[in-house]
C-alpha angles and dihedrals in degrees: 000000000000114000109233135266109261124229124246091235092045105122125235144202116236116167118223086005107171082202091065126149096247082075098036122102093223096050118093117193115226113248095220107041111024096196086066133071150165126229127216102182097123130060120199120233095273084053090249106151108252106216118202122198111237107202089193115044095188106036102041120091131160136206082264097069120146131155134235133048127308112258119225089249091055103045090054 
């Protein structure tokens, strides 16, 4: 049976990524546990924000990296 296609927003683990969440703009680090994280980088149809939880804050990446911080525009 054929493995499938991965999206484009699957995370991934990558250890030692220099692409992790923890740079990314999408990417929230959670307040309780630092080496966990949510990411935001997706909206649904209705524009709702679509969070994803990162188990490993440091090590995960995705193919929607980008670096610097989320304007306001962008987060609403």
């Amino acid at each position: 049976m054929a493995q499938p296609k991965a999206r484009s927003l699957d995370l991934r683990v990558e250890p030692g990524t220099g692409n992790n969440c923890k740079k990314c703009k999408w990417g929230i680090e959670d307040p309780t546990n630092p080496a966990m994280g949510q990411c935001i980088g997706m909206k649904t149809r209705d524009a709702n924000i679509w969070k994803r939880l990162i188990k490993d804050y440091y090590n995960t990446t995705c193919d929607r990296f980008e670096e610097g911080e989320l304007s306001f525009r962008e987060h609403v």
